[in-house]
Every structure is written in C-alpha cells, then in structure tokens.
C-alpha positions in Angstrom: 71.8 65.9 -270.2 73.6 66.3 -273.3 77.1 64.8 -274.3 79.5 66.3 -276.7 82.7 65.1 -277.0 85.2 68.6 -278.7 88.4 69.5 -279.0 88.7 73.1 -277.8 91.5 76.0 -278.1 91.1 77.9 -275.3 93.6 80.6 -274.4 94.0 80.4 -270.0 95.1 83.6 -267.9 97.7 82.3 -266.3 98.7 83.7 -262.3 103.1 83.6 -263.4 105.1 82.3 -266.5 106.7 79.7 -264.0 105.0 76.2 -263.6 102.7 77.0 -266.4 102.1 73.6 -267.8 101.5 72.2 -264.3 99.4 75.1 -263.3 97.1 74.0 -266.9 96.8 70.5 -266.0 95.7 71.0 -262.7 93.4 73.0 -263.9 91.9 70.8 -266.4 91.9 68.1 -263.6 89.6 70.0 -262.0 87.1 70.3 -264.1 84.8 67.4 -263.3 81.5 67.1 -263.5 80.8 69.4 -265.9 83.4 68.9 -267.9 85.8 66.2 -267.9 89.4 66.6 -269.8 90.1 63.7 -272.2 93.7 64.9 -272.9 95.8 67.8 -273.2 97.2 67.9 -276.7 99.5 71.2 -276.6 100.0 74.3 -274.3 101.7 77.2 -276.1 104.5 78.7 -274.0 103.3 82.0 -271.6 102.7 85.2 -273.6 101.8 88.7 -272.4 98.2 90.0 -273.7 99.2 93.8 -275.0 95.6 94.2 -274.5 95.1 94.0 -271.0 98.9 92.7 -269.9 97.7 89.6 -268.5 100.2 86.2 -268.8 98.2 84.2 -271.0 98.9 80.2 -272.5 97.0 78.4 -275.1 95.8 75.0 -274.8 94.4 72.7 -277.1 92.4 69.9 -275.3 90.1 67.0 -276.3 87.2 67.4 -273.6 83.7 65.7 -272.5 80.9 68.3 -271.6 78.1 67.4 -270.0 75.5 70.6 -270.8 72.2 70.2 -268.7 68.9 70.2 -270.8 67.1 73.4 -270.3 64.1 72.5 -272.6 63.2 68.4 -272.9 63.3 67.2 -275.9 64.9 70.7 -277.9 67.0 68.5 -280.4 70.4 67.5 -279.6 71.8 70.1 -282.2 70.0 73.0 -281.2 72.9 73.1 -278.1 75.8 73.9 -280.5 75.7 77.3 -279.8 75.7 76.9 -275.8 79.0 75.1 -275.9 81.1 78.4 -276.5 79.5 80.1 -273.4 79.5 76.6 -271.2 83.1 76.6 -271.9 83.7 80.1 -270.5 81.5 79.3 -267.7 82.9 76.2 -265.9 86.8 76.5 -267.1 88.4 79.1 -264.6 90.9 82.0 -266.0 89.3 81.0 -269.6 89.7 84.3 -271.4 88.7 83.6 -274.8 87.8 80.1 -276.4 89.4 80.3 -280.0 87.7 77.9 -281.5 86.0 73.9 -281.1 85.8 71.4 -283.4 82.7 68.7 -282.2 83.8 65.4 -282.8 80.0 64.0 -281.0 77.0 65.3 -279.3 74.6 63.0 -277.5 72.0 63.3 -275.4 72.4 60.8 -272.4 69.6 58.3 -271.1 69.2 59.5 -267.4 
C-alpha cells in the first residue's frame, strides 16, 4: 500500500447552490478508506459550468490516499501518475482535479 499525503484542487458537481459547503464536507467525510480528508482549506462559492451547465464548487483539500500496490516492489515514485486517476475514482461528483501538490509518498509496512 502506498501513502501519499497531497493537497488537491478538485472542482465537485454539486446536486443545488444551497447547502453547498455542508454538502462538500460530507462528502469528504466519506471518503474513508481509500482516502481520508485531512482538512478542507477553501470551497469556492457554486458556479454554473457553460460547458455542460452543471453547479459546480472548487475545493482545495489536504488529503491521505492510500493507493493499493499493483506491482511489489515498483518504486514508490513510479505511482505519481495514478494519483490523478485514483482521485477521480473514489471522490464522487469529482469532475476534474485541477491540480495536486505531494507533500509525501510512502509505501506502508503491511
């Protein structure tokens, strides 16, 4: 299992413009095991997508992944590049992950 510690800006479809930054941290809280939400550090007020009209927030979050191994011992830093799609996997109503900044990556002692 590999750690990595990031902070992410993801952009979240959002189901209404009410209730939008308790809708995000629910959602965040619900993220475990996978991934687990360290803290929320800004959510960007609802905006409509001109693209495909959806109510859409930003969030900027310091989060814990915890990315399963496919290959044993594939060095730690050859999983940057799965942390993008991992992301968009296991967050629901991600639409786009902006960008991450990796603060650690670890693999864990099972």
């Amino acid at each position: 299992m590999i750690e990595v510690i990031t902070y992410a800006d993801i952009t979240v479809r959002l189901p209404e413009k009410n209730h939008y930054e308790a809708f995000i941290k629910e959602l965040f809280a619900k993220l475990e095991p996978h991934i687990k939400s360290e803290q929320i550090i800004s959510i960007s007020k609802p905006s409509i997508n001109p693209d495909n009209m959806a109510i859409e927030s930003s969030v900027l979050a310091k989060l814990m992944l915890y990315i399963p191994e496919k290959t044993p011992r594939l060095k730690v830093e050859e999983y940057i590049d799965d942390i993008v799609p991992f992301l968009k996997r296991h967050i629901p109503k991600c639409d786009k992950v902006a960008s991450t900044k990796i603060v650690q990556m670890k693999r864990m002692i099972e």
